[in-house]
C-alpha positions in Angstrom: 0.0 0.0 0.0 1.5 3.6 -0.9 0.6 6.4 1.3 2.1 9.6 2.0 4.9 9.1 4.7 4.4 10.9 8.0 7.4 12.1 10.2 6.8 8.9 12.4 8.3 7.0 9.6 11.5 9.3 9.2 13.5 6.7 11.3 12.7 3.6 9.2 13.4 5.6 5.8 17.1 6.3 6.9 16.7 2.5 7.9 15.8 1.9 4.6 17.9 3.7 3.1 21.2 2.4 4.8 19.9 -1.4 4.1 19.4 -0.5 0.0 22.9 0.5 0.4 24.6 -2.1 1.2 24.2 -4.3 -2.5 26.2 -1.6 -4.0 29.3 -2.8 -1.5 29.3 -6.0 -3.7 29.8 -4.1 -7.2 32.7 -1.9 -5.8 30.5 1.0 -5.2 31.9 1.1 -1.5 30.8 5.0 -1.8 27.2 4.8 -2.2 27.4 1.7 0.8 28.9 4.2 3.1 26.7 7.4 2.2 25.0 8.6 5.1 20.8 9.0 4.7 19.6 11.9 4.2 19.3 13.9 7.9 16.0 13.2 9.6 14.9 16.8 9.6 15.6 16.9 5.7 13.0 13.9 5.3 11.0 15.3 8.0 11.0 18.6 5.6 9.7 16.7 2.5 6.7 14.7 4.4 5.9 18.5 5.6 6.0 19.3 1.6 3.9 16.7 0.8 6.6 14.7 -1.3 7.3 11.8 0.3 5.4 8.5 -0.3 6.1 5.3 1.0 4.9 1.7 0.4 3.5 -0.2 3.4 3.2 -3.5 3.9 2.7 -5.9 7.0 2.3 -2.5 8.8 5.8 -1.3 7.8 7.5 0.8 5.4 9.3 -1.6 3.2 9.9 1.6 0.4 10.0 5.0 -0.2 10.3 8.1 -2.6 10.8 11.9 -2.1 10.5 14.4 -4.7 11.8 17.8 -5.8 10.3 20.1 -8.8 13.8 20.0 -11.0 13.4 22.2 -13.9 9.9 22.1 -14.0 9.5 18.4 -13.8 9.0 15.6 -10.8 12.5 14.8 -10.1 13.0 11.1 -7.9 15.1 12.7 -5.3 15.8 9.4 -3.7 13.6 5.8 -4.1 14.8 3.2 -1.6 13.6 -0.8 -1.5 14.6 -3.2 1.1 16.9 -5.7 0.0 14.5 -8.7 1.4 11.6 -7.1 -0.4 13.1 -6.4 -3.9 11.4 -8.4 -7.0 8.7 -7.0 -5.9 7.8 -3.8 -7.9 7.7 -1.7 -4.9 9.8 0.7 -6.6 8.2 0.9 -9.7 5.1 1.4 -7.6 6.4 4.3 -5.6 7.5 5.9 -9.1 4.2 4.9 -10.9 2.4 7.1 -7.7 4.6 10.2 -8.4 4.0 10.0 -12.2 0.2 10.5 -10.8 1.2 13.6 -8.3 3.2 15.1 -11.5 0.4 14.5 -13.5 -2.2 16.0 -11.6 0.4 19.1 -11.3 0.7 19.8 -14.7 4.2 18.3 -14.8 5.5 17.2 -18.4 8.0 14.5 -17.0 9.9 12.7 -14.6 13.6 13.0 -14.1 16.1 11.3 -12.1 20.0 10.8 -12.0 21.4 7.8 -11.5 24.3 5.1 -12.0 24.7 4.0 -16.0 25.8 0.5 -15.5 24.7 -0.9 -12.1 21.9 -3.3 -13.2 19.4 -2.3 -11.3 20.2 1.6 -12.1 20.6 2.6 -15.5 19.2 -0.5 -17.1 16.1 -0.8 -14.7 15.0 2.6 -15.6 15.5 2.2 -19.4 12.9 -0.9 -19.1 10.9 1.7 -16.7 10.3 4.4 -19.9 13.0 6.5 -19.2 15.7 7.8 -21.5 18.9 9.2 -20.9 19.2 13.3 -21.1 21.9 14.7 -23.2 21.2 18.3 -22.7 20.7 19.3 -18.5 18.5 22.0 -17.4 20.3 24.4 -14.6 18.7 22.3 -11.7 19.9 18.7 -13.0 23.7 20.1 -13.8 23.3 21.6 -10.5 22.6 17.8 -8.5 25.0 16.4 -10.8 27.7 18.9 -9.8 26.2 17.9 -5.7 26.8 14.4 -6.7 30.3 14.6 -7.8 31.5 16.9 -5.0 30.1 13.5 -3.0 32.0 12.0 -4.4 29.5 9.6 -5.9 30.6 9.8 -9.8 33.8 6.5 -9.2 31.0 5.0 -11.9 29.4 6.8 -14.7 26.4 8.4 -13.9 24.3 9.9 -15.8 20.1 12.3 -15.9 17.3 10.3 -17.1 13.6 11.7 -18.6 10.3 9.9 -18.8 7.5 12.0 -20.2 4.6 12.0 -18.8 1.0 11.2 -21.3 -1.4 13.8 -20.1 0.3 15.7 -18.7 
């Protein structure tokens, strides 16, 4: 079930978050493993926004997404799956709800960044609709230039688009 996340689920997010971390240890991606969640008052910030979702299940968040407007389009800050629960579509889920929020806001698109080759990165959004962005607007080159300075760019990453019927 996805429902708009409330601040009492800020803990298990980061939980989350630090737990969908940890496959990219196995890849070499060490950096990404050891990247801290984002603060609880930053996610406490976007449930206050209204743009964070999570998906439920057996009384538990088991997912989660939080969006920005990038560039006049929903941009997936962050969408996190529990390791034990991937296979599952949860993500797609989370990103299928924000395609309805952008929708219903007039938004053309969806964008996110994210790693080229890791499998269940680049590849996994391709099969999702989404197509790699050539050209950034100020706000992606902006997170892009965030992400480096995090030292998050050891792989190739790249901006992805999906448009949005309807919108």
């Amino acid at each position: 079930m996805i429902r708009a996340a409330r601040v009492t689920d800020v803990a298990a997010l980061r939980a989350i978050e630090r737990a969908a971390g940890e496959p990219f240890r196995a890849i070499g991606l060490d950096v990404v493993a050891d990247d801290e969640p984002p603060p609880a008052a930053l996610l406490a910030a976007y449930v206050a926004a209204g743009r964070a979702w999570v998906d439920e299940r057996g009384g538990r968040p088991v997912g989660y997404l939080i969006a920005e407007v990038v560039d006049g389009c929903a941009h997936v800050e962050q969408v996190s799956v529990l390791p034990s629960e991937r296979g599952r579509r949860i993500g797609e889920g989370l990103v299928e709800h924000l395609a309805g929020w952008a929708r219903d806001r007039g938004l053309p698109a969806l964008t996110l960044t994210t790693y080229r080759d890791v499998p269940w990165n680049g590849p996994h959004w391709v099969r999702l609709g989404f197509r790699e962005l050539v050209v950034l607007g100020p706000g992606l080159r902006a997170i892009r230039e965030q992400e480096a300075a995090r030292g998050l760019d050891v792989w190739p990453r790249l901006a992805m688009r999906r448009e949005l019927a309807g919108s």
